[in-house]
Structure formats: C-alpha cells, structure tokens
KEVEXLUM-361441 format. One record per residue (C-alpha): x, z, y; residue in one letter. Coordinates in steps of 0.05 Angstrom, whole numbers, plus 5000, padded with zeros to 4 digits. Layout:
BEGIN
XZYA;...
***
This chain:
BEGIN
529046584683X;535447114685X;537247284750X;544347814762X;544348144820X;552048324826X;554748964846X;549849274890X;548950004914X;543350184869X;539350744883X;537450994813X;530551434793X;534952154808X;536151844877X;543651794864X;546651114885X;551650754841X;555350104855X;552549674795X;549949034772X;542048914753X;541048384698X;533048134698X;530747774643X;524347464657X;519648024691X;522948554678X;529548944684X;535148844624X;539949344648X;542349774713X;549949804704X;553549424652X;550748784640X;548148654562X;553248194523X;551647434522X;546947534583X;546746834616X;544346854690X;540146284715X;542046544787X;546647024810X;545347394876X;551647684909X;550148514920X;556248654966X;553849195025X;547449154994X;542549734985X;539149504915X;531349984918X;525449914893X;520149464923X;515949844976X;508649984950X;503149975015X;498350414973X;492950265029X;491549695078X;486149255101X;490548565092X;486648105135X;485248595195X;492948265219X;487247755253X;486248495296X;493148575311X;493148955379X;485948755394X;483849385403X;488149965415X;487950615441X;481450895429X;478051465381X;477151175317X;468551135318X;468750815382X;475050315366X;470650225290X;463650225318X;464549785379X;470249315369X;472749215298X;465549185265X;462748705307X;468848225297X;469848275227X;462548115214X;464047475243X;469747325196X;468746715143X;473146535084X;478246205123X;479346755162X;480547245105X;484446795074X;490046685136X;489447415162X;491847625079X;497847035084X;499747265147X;499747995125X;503547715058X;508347475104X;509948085148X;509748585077X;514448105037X;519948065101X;519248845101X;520548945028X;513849065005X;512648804933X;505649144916X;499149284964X;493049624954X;487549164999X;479849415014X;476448875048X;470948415056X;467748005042X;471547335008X;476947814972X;477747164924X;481246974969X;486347504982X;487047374908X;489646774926X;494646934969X;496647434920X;497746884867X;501446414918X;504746944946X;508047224882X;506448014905X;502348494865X;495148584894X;491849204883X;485848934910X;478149314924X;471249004956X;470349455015X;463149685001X;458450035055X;452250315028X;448150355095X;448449695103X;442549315088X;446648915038X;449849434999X;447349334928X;449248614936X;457048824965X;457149294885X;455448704851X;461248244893X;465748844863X;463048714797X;465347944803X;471848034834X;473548534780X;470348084722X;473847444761X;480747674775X;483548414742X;489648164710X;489147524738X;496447124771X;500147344700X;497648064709X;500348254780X;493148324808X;488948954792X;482148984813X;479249754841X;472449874861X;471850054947X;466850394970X;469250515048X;467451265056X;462651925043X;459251785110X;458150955096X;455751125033X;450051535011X;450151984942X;444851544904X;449150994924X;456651324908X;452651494842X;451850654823X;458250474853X;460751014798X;457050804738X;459749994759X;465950174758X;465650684697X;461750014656X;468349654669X;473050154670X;475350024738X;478250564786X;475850744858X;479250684922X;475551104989X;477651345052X;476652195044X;477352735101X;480552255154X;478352555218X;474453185235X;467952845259X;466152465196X;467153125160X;462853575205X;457152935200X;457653085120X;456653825128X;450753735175X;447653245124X;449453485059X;451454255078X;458354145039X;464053805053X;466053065034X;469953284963X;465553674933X;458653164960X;462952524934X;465353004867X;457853124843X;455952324849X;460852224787X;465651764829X;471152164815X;471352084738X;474051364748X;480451604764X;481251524850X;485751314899X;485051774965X;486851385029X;487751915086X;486552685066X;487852975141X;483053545137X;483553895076X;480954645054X;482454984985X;476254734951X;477754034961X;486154144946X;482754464880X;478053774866X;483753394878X;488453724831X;481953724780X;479952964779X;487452774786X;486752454855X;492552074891X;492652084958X;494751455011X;498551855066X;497351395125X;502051665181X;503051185229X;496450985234X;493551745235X;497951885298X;495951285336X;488151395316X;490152195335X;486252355262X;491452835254X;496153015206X;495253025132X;498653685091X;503253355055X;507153845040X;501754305010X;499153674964X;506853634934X;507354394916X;500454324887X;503253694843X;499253184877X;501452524877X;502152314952X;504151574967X;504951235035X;500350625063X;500350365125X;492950185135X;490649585179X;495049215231X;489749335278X;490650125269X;498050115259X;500049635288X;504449395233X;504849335156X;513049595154X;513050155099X;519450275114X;517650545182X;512850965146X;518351265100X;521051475164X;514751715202X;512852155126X;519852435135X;519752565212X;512152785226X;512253335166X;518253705199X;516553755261X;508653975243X;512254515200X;518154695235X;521354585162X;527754015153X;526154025082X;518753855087X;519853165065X;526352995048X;530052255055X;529152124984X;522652494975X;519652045037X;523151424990X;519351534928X;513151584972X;513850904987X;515850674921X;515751064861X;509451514873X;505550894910X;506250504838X;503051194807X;497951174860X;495550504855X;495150564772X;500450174758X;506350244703X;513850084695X;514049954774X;517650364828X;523550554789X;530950034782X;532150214709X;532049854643X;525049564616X;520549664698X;518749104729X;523748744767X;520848904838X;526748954882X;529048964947X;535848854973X;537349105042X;542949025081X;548149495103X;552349045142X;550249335214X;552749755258X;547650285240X;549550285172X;556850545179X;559251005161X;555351025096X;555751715079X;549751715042X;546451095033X;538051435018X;539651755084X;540851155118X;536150715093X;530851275110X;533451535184X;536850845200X;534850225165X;530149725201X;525549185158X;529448715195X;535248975146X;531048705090X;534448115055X;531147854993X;526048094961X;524348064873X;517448184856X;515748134774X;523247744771X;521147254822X;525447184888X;520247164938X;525547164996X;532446954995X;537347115058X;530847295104X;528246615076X;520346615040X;520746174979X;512846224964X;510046145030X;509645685094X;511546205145X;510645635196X;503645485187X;501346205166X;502646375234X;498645715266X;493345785225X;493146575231X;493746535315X;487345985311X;482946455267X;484346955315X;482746705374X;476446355348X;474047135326X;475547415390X;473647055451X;
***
C-alpha cells in the first residue's frame, strides 16, 4: 500500500516546518519533500492547513483503568489506590480488560496517539488484542506486585505474555516486564523479576520516586532510598523505563544517568494526585531522556498527550520561574520523539525518510489556529485533540476525517459503559 499525503506543513526532526508532501511505501516513510520518481499512490490524502507530526507516544498508562474514569477523584493517592481502585480492579475479568483497552484505543487514536506503553493486569492478552485490531503500537508490561500472595505466579504471566506476543501484530507490539513499584515489591523479589526478564532479554517498566510517602516507607525499611534499593536487586541492567521521578536527590539523578534510565513524565496526572512536580528540567541538562505519559484515565482523567505537551511546557515555567524551561518544541519531542526512545523503540517519532510512517495530521482550519505564525507554537499553546484529523500508524490510516477505520466506536462505548457499571455498583 502507497499512501501521498499532499502538501502538508511538516514539522521536520530540527523542528522547522516545511510545506511538503510525504510519500509512504508500505510501513514506512519514502520521502519528506519531493516525492521519488514513478511513485504510484494507492491513496492520496489532501494536506492543505494541515499540521503533518509525528504520532504522539503515551510512554505510560494503565489502558483499561478508562473502566475508572472519574470513579474516584480527588483524594491522596494511597487512600484513592488502597481503598477504591484496588478493590475494583480485583474484580475485573477478561472482558473487562479487554473493553476498558478498546475504549482507551479509541480515545488515544482520536487524540493522535500512535504508540502506548500499558502496565496492567491481569488478561494483558487481551490488550494485545486490541493492539492488533486496533492497528497502534503496544508497548505492553504485566503489572506485577510482589506482596501479593500471588506474585511468583503474576512473573511467570510476564514470562508468557513476553514468550506469547513480543513482536507479535507484524512487530508493533513489544512486550516489557512490570513490576508496579519499590514498595509493592520486595528486593528478593525485584531480584527474580530481574533475572526473568534478563533470561529473555526483556526490559523493565516501574513506577520510581512518585510521591514523598512511598519514598520515606523505603528509607524506614531499607535505610536508602528507592534508586539505589531497586539498583542493587540487578533490575536496572535490563535497560528501564521510569514512570514518574517527582522526588529526586543527586544520588538517584547519578543512577539514572548510570543505568541509562528514561523517565515517563506524568504531569497531568501528578498535579491532580498533588505527587508533585517532577525536575524536568534538571533530567534534560543531565542528558536524560524524559518522555511524557499520561497514566490512567482514572488519575488523569484523560489519555490526550497533546494536553500533556502543553501541561510539560506550562507546569515547568511556572515551578521555575524560567520561559525556557521547556520549550514548544522541546515539550513536542517529549511526546513524540523521546517517548519512542523511551519505550525502546527505533525509526519512530521522527517524519523523515526510512521511520515508520506514524503520523498525525491535525488541523489548522480554526479560529485558534490563525494567524499561523509558528505552527510548533500553536499546536503546543493552542491545538486541541479535537484538531486531530487522521491518524497513520506503521502506514495504516487508522482514522480518516475524525472517522476510526479499525474499530467500532459505537459498541466500544456500550460495551465499555456495561463493564463499568457491573464493576462499580
């Protein structure tokens, strides 16, 4: 299949934007610009006053928690965790994972989201399925808690799901290990969750330093804090995926830097759980990679990435009193460019010849898009995901004109609103 996307503003890898053409060829990009000689387009998708990026990468989310969606808000996050979403999601069957990932599928791909990094569980076969319907890229991790009586038996679950699905739907699903957190899991335990995924060659995806409480409950168990406890189990020699980092010291900036560590930047949901706010701006001097997520619905309350572009851009200047903290275009790459580093994968996040052709076309026909002095700016300060007009992931339209091609928006709703209810009351 050769798709031509025709004359597009195309924001390039430098963050300039250029009106130009994209020619795909199968997966992947032919050519930004100039279209190659003899190229015959299946389809041809008209670019006029559209804003030609990247597809947004949700480096951290808990798909099927949409089912949670403004269940229960406003509340610490122990309490909200502890007395609320615990109890529900133990209730959850297959079904119910399975609906709560569509319906999540649905609200990332109208967004612009192409890729998502998912810990949950149990059933995450069946977020693999959604991710095959659905024509994304699933990043996808068994959420693993070690103090639970069946812990050993949530490792081995990884161990299928990795053996089962890593390059499975024509290699757009990539299979991490999850153990939830330092305080869920014990070091004997991080310590066979490491050698697992070090047997398979599998990376590691863990919530780190999110609020001040879980790190103080480390220090008063393991007198150290959560870096340097999870660093001597051997986890981090996987290669890891971060989600969170609020509370940071030296030490653990110096671990991170050591090891390679990307971090998930979770804004919106760190302001509304009042976890506080990560140092992003430290972690990019010290050549971190920092991407965005958006963690659960039930936290957020959304899965939009481009509303966290917006809130990476916003929350950094205003905690530093700095306008340059996180630029438009830096707070852009966050969502697309350095997600697709942080979730392991290659040739993604960039519109140039030979990446995957992951794309989203937004529109600039609105009132908030004129005048266009400089269309990053917009997109980043302006743009809305109800801009978002069709969406490319691996050369496949997934939406057309606001329109899903792979999935029954219809009955992912019905069938999402039942499960819910059924969980809940």
């Amino acid at each position: 299949m050769k798709t031509l996307i025709k004359d597009a503003a195309v924001v390039r890898p430098d963050g300039t934007t250029a009106q130009a053409s994209i020619a795909v060829d199968g997966t992947r990009i032919a050519a930004v610009g100039a279209v190659p000689e003899g190229f015959a387009a299946d389809e041809i998708i008209d670019g006029k006053d559209m804003l030609a990026v990247p597809g947004f990468v949700n480096a951290h989310t808990h798909a099927s928690m949409t089912l949670l969606r403004s269940y229960a808000d406003d509340m610490e996050l122990m309490e909200w965790l502890n007395n609320h979403i615990w109890p529900v999601e133990a209730k959850m069957v297959s079904d119910d994972i399975y609906w709560g990932a569509a319906l999540a599928a649905v609200e990332m791909i109208k967004s612009g989201t192409t890729t998502f990094a998912d810990m949950y569980g149990p059933f995450m076969e069946r977020v693999a399925d959604v991710v095959a319907q659905s024509g994304m890229r699933g990043v996808l991790s068994r959420g693993i808690i070690g103090v639970a009586p069946d812990g050993e038996k949530k490792i081995e679950e990884n161990v299928t799901l990795y053996k089962d699905y890593h390059g499975a739907a024509d290699g757009r699903i990539t299979v991490m290990f999850g153990p939830h957190a330092p305080y869920t899991c014990p070091p004997d335990f991080l310590k066979k969750v490491a050698r697992a995924a070090q047997q398979l060659g599998a990376e590691v995806h863990i919530h780190m330093n999110e609020t001040r409480a879980e790190i103080a409950q480390i220090e008063k168990q393991y007198g150290k804090r959560p870096f340097a406890y999870v660093e001597e189990t051997g986890l981090f020699e996987s290669g890891t995926l971060a989600a969170h980092c609020v509370h940071l010291d030296d030490e653990e900036i110096a671990i991170m830097k050591k090891h390679h560590i990307r971090v998930a930047h979770n804004p919106g949901s760190n302001m509304k759980l009042a976890s506080g706010t990560a140092p992003v701006p430290r972690l990019r001097e010290e050549g971190i990679c920092v991407a965005l997520g958006t963690d659960g619905a039930s936290s957020n309350n959304n899965l939009d990435m481009l509303q966290e572009i917006q809130l990476a851009a916003l929350l950094h200047k205003v905690t530093s009193y700095d306008p340059l903290a996180v630029p438009a275009l830096e707070a852009l790459k966050m969502g697309t460019e350095y997600g697709a580093e942080a979730v392991g994968l290659k040739d993604v996040g960039r519109l140039e010849a030979g990446a995957k052709a992951d794309i989203t076309l937004v529109s600039m026909k609105g009132a908030a898009w004129c005048p266009r002095h400089n269309e990053v700016s917009l997109l980043v300060y302006s743009g809305s995901a109800a801009d978002v007009d069709t969406v490319l992931c691996d050369g496949k339209i997934l939406m057309r004109h606001r329109v899903l091609q792979t999935l029954d928006e219809e009955r992912i709703l019905f069938e999402a609103s039942r499960c819910a209810a059924r969980l809940t009351r």
